[in-house]
C-alpha positions in Angstrom: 32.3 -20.4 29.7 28.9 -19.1 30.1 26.7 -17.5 27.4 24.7 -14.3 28.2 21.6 -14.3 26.2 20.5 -11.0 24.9 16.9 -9.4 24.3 16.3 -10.2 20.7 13.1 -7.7 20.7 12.6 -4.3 21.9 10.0 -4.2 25.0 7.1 -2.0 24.9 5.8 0.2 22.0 7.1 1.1 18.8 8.9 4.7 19.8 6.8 7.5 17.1 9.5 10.2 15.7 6.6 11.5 13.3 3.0 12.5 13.9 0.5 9.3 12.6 -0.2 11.2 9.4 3.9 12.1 8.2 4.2 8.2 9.1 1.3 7.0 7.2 2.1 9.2 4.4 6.0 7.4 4.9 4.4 4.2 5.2 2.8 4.6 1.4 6.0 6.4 0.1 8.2 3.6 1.5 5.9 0.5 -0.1 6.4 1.8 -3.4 10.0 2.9 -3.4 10.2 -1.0 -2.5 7.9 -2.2 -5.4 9.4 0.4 -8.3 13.2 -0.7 -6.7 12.2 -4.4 -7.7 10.3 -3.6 -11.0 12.6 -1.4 -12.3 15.3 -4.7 -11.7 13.1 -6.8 -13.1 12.8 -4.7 -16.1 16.4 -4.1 -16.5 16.8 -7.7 -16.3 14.5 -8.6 -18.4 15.6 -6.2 -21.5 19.3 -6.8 -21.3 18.5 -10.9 -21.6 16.3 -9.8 -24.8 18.9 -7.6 -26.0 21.7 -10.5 -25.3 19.1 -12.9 -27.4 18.6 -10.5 -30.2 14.9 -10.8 -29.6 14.1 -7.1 -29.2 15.7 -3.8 -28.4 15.2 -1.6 -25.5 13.7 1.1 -28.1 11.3 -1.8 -29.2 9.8 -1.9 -25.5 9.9 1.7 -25.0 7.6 2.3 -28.2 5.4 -0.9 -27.1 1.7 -0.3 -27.5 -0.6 -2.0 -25.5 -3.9 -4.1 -26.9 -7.1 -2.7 -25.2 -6.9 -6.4 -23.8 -3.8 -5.9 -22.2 -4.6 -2.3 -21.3 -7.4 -3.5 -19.0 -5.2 -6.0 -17.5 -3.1 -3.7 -16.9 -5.2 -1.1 -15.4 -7.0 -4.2 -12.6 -3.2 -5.0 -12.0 -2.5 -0.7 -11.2 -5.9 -1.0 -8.9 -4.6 -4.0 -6.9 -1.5 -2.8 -6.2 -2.9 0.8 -5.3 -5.1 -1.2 -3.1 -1.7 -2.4 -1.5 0.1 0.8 -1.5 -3.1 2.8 -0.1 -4.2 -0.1 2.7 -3.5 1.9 5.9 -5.8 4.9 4.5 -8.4 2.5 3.7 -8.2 1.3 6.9 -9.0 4.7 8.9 -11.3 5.6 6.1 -13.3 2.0 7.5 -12.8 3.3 10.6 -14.3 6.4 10.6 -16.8 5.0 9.0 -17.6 2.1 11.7 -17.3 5.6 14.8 -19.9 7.5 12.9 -22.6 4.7 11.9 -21.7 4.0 16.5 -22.1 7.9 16.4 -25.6 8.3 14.3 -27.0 5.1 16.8 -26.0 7.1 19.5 -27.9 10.5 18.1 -31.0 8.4 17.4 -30.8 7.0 21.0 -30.7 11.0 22.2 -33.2 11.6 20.1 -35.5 9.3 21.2 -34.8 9.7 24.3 -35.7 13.5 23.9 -39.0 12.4 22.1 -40.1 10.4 24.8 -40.4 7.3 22.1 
């Protein structure tokens, strides 16, 4: 018997349900649904296996204070993942950037051509 081999990708471009900015805005709303899904796992995890050891209570981490040490670790951990989470507006803010540094070029161009320079 013969074996028909299907099309394992889709050909041609992504379809777009949403306008660029609704799925940018998606985009960032989806990346950290996935991140707090798997934290808050983690940290369920993590306090039931202190519970089951009798090291600490759930109350204990709730109430936890933070060393200014830890704080600041803390804090260049929350800018990282922002970084992350915030990477596709970063990347049209660069963008823009990069068409108005070609755009002033192409005003001092006009201008000198206007000047006669």
């Amino acid at each position: 018997m013969d074996t028909i081999k299907l099309q394992q990708k889709a050909k041609g471009e992504r379809p777009a349900y949403l306008d660029a900015e609704v799925e940018k805005v998606l985009s960032i709303t989806m990346a950290l649904a996935g991140e707090v899904a798997v934290m808050r796992e983690r940290i369920d995890s993590i306090e039931r296996l202190l519970e089951k050891a009798a090291v600490l209570t759930r109350a204990e981490v709730e109430h936890y204070a933070p060393t200014a040490e830890e704080h600041a670790e803390r804090e260049a951990w929350r800018e990282g993942f922002l970084d992350v989470v915030l990477r596709v507006v970063a990347q049209e803010k660069e963008a823009l950037e990069e068409m108005a540094r070609g755009m002033e070029s192409y005003d001092e161009a006009i201008r000198r051509v206007e000047s006669g320079d």
